[in-house]
N, C-alpha and C positions, 0 to 999 in steps of 0.2 A: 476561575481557578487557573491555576499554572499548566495544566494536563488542555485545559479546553484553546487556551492562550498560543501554544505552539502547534495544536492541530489549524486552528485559527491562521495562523503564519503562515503554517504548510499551504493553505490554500490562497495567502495572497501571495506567498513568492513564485507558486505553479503558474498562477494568473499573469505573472511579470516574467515569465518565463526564464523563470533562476531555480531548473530544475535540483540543483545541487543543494540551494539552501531550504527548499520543501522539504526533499526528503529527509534531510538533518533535522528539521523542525516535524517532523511527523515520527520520526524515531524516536526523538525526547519526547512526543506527546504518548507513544506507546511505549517509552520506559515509566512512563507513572501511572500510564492506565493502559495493563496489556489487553485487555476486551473492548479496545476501542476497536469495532470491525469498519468503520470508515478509513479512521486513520490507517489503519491495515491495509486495507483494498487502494486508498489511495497510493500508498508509499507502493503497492505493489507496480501501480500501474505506472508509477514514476522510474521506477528499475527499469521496468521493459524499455523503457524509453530509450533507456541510457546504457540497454541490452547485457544488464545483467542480470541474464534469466533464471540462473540457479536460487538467485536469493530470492525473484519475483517469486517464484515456485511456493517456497516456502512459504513467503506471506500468502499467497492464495490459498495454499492448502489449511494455514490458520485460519483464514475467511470462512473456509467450506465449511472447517468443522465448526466455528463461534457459528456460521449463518445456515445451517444445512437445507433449510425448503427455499432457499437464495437460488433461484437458477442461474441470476445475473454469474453468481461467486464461480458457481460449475463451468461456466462458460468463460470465466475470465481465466480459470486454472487451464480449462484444455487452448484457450489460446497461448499462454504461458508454456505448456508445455511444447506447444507445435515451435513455437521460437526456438527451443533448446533442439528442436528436431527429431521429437517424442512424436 
């Protein structure tokens, strides 16, 4: 399907290190399926990269709540937040 297809992408352009067009492709994979918690976690972890941490925030914090006995999720949120300088 078109939602598995761009998350799919997201993770060969991360791999090619064209962090710009993953997270483009993992944004459309979460405008069709906003419960995708990978596609989430991924794109979050791609923001930090490219240190925009307001928005990683946010997608971790949609992680926490789609994943809550995720500790990986909890601990991706409090390193997200220490980047902001929380």
């Amino acid at each position: 399907d078109l939602q598995s297809a761009h998350a799919n992408l997201g993770l060969v352009m991360d791999r090619l290190r064209k962090p710009d067009q993953a997270i483009e492709h993992w944004r459309d994979a979460l405008k069709l399926d906003p419960a995708d918690t990978a596609s989430r976690a991924l794109l979050a972890s791609a923001l930090l990269g490219k240190r925009q941490y307001d928005e990683a925030v946010g997608h971790y914090q949609q992680v926490v709540k789609q994943s809550p006995k995720d500790a990986r999720s909890y601990n991706n949120l409090g390193f997200a937040y220490e980047k902001q300088g929380k």
